[in-house]
C-alpha positions in Angstrom: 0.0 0.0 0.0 2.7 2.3 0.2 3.6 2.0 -3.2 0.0 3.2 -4.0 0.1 6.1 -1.4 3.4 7.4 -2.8 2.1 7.0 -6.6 -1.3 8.8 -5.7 0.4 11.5 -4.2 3.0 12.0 -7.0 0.3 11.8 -9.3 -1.9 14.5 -6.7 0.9 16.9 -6.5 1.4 17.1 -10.5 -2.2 17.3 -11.2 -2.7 20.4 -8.2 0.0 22.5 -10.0 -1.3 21.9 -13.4 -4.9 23.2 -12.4 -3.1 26.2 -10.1 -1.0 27.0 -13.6 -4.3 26.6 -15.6 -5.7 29.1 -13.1 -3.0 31.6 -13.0 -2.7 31.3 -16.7 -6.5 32.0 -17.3 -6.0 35.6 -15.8 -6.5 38.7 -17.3 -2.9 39.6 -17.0 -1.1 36.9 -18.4 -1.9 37.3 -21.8 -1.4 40.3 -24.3 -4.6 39.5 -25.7 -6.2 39.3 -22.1 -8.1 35.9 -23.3 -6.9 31.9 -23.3 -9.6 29.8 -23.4 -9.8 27.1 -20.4 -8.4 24.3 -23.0 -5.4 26.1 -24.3 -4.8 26.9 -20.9 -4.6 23.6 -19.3 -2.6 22.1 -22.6 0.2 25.2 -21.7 0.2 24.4 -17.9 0.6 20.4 -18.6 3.1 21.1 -21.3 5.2 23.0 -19.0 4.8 21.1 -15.5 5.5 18.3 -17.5 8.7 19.9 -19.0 7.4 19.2 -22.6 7.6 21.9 -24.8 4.3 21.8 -27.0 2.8 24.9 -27.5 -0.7 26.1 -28.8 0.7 29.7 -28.6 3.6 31.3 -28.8 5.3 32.1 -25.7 7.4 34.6 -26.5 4.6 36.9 -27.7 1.5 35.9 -26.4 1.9 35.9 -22.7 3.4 38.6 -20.6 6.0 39.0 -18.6 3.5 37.6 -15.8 2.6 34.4 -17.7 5.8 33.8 -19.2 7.2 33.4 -14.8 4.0 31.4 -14.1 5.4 29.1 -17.1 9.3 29.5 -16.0 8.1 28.3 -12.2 5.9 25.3 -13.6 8.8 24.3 -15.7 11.3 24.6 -12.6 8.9 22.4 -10.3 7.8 20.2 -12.9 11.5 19.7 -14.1 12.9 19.0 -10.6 9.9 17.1 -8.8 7.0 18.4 -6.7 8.1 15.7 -4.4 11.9 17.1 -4.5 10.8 20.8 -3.1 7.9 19.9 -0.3 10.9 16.9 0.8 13.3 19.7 1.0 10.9 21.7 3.0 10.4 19.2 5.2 13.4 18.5 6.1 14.9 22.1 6.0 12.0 22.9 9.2 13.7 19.7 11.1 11.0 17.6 10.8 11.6 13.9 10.2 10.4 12.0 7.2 7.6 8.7 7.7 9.0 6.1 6.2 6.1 6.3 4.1 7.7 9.8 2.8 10.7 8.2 2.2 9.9 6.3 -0.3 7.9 8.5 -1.9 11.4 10.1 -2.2 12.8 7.4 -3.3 10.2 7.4 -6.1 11.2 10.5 -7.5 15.0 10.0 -7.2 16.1 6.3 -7.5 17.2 3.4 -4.4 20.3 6.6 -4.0 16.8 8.2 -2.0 16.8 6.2 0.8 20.8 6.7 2.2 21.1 10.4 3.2 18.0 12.3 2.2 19.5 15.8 2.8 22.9 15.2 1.4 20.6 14.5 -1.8 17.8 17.0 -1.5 22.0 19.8 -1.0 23.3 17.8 -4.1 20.5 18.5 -6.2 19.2 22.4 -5.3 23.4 23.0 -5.9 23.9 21.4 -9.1 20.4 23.0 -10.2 21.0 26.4 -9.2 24.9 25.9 -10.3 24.3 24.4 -13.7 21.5 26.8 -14.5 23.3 29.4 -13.3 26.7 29.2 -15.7 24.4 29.0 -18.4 22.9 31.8 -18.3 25.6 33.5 -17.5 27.4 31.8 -20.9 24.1 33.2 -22.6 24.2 36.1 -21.6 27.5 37.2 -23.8 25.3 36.4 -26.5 22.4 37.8 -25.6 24.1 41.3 -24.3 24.7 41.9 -28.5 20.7 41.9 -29.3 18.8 43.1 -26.1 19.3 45.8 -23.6 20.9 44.0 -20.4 17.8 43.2 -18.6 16.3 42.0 -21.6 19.0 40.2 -22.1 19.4 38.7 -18.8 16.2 37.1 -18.5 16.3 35.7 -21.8 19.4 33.6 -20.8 17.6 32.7 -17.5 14.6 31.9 -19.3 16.4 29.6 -22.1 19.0 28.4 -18.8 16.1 26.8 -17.2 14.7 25.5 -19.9 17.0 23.5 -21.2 18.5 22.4 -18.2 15.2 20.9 -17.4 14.6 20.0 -20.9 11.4 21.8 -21.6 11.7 22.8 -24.6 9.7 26.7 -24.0 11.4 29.5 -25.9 10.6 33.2 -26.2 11.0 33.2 -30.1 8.5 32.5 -32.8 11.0 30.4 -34.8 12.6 28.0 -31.6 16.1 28.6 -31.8 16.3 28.5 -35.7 18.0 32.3 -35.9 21.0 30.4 -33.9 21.6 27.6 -35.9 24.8 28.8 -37.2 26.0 30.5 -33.2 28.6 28.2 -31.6 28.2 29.5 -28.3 24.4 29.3 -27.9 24.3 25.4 -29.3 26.7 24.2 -27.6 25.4 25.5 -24.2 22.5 24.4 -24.8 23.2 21.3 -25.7 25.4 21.1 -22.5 22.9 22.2 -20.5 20.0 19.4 -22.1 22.6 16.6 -22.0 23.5 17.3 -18.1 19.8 17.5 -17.2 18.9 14.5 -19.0 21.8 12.5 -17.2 19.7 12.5 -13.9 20.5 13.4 -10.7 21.5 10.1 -9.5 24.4 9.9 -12.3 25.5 13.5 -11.7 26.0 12.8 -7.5 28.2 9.5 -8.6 29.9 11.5 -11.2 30.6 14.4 -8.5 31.4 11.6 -6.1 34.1 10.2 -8.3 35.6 13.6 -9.7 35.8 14.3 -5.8 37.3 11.2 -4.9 39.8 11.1 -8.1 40.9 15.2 -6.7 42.2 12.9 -3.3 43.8 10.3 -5.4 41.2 7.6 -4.1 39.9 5.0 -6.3 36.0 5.4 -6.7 34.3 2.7 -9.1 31.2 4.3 -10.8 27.7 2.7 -10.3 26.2 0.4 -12.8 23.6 3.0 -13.3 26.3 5.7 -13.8 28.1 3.0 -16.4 24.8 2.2 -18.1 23.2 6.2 -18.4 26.9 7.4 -20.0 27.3 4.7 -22.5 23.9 4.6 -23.6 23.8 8.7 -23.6 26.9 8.8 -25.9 25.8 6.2 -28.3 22.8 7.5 -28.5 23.8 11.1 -29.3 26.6 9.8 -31.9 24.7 7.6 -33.8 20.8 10.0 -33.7 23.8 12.7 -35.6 25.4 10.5 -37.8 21.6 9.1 -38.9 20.3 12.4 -39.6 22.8 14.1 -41.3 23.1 11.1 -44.2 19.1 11.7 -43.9 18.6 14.9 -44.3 22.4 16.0 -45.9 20.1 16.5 -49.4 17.0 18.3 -47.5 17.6 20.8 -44.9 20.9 20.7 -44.5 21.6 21.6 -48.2 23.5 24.4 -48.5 24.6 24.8 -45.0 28.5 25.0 -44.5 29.9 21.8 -42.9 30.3 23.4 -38.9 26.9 24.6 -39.0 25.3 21.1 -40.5 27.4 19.1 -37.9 26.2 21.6 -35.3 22.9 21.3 -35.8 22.6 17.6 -36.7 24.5 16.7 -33.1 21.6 19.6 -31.9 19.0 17.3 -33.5 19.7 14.1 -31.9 20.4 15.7 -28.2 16.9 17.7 -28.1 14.9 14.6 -30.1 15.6 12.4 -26.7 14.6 15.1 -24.0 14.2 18.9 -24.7 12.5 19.8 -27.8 13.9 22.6 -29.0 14.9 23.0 -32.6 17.4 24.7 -34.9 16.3 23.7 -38.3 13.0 23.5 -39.4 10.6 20.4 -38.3 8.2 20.1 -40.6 10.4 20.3 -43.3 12.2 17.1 -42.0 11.8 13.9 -44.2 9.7 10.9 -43.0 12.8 8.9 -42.4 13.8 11.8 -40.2 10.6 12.0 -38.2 10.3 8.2 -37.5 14.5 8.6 -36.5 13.6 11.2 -33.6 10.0 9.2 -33.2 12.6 6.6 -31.7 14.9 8.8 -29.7 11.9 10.7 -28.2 10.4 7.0 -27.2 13.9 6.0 -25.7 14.1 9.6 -24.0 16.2 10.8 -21.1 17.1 8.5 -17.8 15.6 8.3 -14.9 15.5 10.6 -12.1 15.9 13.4 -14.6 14.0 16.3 -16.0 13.0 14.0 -19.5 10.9 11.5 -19.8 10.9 8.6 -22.4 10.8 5.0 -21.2 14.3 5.9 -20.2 18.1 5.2 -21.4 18.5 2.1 -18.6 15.3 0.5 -19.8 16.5 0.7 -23.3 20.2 -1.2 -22.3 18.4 -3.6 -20.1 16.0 -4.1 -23.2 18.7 -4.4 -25.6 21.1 -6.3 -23.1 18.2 -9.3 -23.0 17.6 -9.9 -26.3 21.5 -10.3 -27.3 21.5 -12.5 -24.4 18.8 -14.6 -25.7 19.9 -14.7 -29.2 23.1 -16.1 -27.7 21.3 -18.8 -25.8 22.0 -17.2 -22.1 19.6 -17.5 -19.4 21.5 -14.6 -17.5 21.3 -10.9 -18.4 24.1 -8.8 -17.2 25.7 -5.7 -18.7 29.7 -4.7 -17.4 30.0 -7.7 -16.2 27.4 -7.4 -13.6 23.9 -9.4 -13.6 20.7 -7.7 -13.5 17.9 -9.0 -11.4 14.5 -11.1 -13.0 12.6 -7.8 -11.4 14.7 -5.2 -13.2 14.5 -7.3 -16.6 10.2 -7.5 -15.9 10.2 -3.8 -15.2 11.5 -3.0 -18.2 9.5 -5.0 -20.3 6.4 -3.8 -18.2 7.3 -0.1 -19.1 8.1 -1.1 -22.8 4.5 -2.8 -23.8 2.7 0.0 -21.2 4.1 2.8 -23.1 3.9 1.1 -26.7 0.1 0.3 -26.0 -0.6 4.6 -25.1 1.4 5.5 -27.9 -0.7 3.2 -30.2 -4.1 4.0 -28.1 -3.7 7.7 -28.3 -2.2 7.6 -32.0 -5.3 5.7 -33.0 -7.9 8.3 -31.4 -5.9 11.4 -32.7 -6.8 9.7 -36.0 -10.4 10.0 -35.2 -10.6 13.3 -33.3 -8.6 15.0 -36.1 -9.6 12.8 -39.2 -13.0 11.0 -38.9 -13.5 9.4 -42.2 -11.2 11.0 -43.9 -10.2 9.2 -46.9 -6.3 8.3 -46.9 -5.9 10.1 -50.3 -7.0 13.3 -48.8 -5.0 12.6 -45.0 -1.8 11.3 -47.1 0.8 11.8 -44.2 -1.0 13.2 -41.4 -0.4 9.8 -39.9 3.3 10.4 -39.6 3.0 13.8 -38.0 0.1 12.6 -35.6 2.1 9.6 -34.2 5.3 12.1 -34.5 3.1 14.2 -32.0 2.2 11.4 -29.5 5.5 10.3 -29.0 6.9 13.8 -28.6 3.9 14.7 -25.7 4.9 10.9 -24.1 8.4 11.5 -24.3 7.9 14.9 -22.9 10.1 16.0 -25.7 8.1 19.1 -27.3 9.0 18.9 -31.0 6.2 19.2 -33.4 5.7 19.1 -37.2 3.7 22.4 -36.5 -0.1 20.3 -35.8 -0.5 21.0 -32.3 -2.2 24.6 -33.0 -4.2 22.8 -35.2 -5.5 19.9 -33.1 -9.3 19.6 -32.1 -10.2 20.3 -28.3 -10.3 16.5 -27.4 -7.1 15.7 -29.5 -5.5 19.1 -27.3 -6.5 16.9 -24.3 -5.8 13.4 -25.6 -2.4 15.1 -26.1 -2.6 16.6 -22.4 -3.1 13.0 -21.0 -0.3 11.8 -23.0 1.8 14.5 -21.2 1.0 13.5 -17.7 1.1 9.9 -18.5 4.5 10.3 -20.1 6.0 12.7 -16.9 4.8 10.4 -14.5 5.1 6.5 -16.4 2.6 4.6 -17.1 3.0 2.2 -14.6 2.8 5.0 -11.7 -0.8 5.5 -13.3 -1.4 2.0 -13.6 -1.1 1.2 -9.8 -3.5 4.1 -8.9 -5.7 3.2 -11.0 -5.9 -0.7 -10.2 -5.4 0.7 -6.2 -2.7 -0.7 -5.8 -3.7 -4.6 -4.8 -1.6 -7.6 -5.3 -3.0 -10.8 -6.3 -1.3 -13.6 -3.8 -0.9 -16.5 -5.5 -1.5 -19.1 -3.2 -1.1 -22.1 -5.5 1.2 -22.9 -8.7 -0.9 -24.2 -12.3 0.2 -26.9 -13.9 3.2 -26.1 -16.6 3.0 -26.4 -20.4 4.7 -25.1 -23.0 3.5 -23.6 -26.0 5.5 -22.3 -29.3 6.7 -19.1 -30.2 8.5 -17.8 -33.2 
């Protein structure tokens, strides 16, 4: 029952800052225009609680200085974890945690929750309010050039915090296609998606080790650490190399050889997490689009500000079917063996997410395209699963639909969000309460054929 108590109130505490971001965002004063209607509203609050990125207006120009903070602060809690700031709370006023709060902790930040809570809730608000600050301090020198220097600063604080928790917002009509060719602003924010994707419990071990390596003491890294790197880098390296030789004759043409490298490395970082974009979306080929449809499925890792069935989910998956192609009965991956529970996890996460990206897909096809003939709908199909996977995987890249979309596909989209930013399987226990069926006696074996 404490699994369900801690899921419920994860799932509570997202859901009661959505509705107080709808709220806020429903006012007068957060909006040029002075009117967002109740559906728009609730798509931009999910979107940015959920660190997504989708957008049914533009943020930049739409909402005012007083919406566009309501966003930033919804993207900052959302990113980090409801759970994260009322735990730090807690603890900060000397209160002890329940054991039941604990693990709600542990939840949100991996098995690394249980050892020393406040060394973790330290590690975290420092290497938030460290990482974010150095990038927008590295954005600023750009920024100073265009804008007046408060303008300036708050438009690298805004885009700091963003990508660092990998939400994808901007404050420009076009993404971040006027810097496609600007070293310094791609490769911090890059930097800054790639660190928050990592997690929180690879950056402590990473900290950890660069700490104990500065004393000359030997520090092996976690198999979590090992797993999250290795994946991340092949991940990034090979989502480049793939669209660059896909679209070397499309968007890229014409573009001198830095910035086409630039912005295909740009491409396959944002695809898994952030959402934002340096080139142009919808002008991406279909072999493109079902390349990042991938990557935005795989997504971030866990305890991170990106969603996706995660980087470790992806090894263990991939780590268990070259096992069993080689006849093992053993999965283990650096020469460490992963446990039966880790291995039915994973496959639990896989098939959960794969059936709501299917179920959703399916419906946006009826919401948006009723009876439409497949001669008239010829490739909405694409951009419509293309959407689905970007709203599970909390990434925020669209083909330019989302505007577009009917009210129920806008909250069929929404649902997607909050299913994707809190996993299916957190849902799924809620939902069923919780109960475990004890089996009290074993059925008779049989074997059946497969393949």
């Amino acid at each position: 029952m404490i699994e369900y108590r801690s899921a419920r109130l994860l799932i509570l505490s997202f859901a009661f800052i959505i509705i107080l971001g709808t709220f806020l965002l429903c006012l007068p004063g957060a909006t040029h225009s002075r009117h967002l209607s109740f559906v728009d509203a609730f798509f931009t609050a999910t979107s940015a609680t959920c660190v997504t990125g989708l957008i049914v207006v533009d943020t930049g120009t739409y909402f005012t200085a007083f919406g566009q903070w309501v966003i930033l602060l919804m993207i900052q809690l959302g990113g980090l974890g409801i759970m994260t700031f009322s735990t730090f709370f807690v603890v900060a006023l000397g209160r002890k945690l329940s054991f039941g709060s604990r693990f709600i902790f542990k939840e949100t930040m991996g098995e690394y929750g249980f050892l020393n809570i406040f060394r973790v809730l330290k590690h975290i608000f420092i290497f938030t309010i460290a990482i974010e600050a150095i990038g927008a301090v590295v954005l600023y020198t750009r920024m100073n050039d265009f804008y007046p220097p408060f303008k300036a600063a708050y438009y690298s604080v805004f885009h700091s915090v963003t990508a660092f928790c990998n939400a994808g917002f901007t404050l420009y009509p076009d993404n971040l296609v006027r810097f496609r060719g600007d070293v310094l602003v791609n490769y911090t924010m890059m930097s800054l998606i790639v660190i928050g994707g990592l997690g929180f419990l690879a950056l402590e071990d990473l900290y950890q080790h660069a700490r104990r390596f500065r004393n000359r003491k030997k520090l092996p890294f976690q198999l979590h650490t090992k797993i999250v790197m290795s994946t991340t880098v092949f991940l990034v390296i090979g989502g480049a190399l793939f669209f660059y030789l896909f679209e070397a004759k499309n968007v890229l043409v014409g573009l001198p050889v830095e910035d086409s490298v630039i912005a295909s490395f740009f491409q396959s970082i944002t695809a898994r997490t952030a959402g934002f974009n340096t080139v142009d979306v919808s002008m991406f080929s279909n072999a493109t689009l079902f390349l990042l449809v991938i990557l935005m499925f795989i997504g971030a890792s866990p305890a991170s500000t990106g969603g996706g069935i995660k980087t470790t989910t992806f090894a263990v998956l991939i780590s268990l079917f070259v096992s069993r192609m080689r006849g093992k009965e053993r999965v283990s991956i650096f020469r460490r063996q992963l446990p039966l529970d880790v291995l039915a996890k994973a496959i639990s996460i896989f098939f959960a997410s794969f059936i709501l990206i299917i179920g959703v897909t399916m419906l946006l096809q009826l919401t948006e395209h009723w009876g439409l003939p497949y001669d008239i709908g010829r490739g909405d199909f694409i951009e419509l699963l293309f959407e689905t996977v970007s709203a599970f995987g909390t990434v925020g890249l669209s083909t330019g639909i989302t505007p577009n979309l009917t009210k129920l596909g806008k909250l069929l989209i929404v649902l997607t969000m909050f299913c994707g930013r809190l996993g299916p399987l957190t849902l799924a226990m809620v939902i069923t309460g919780g109960r475990r069926q004890e089996e009290k006696f074993e059925l008779a074996e049989e074997s059946v054929m497969i393949g």
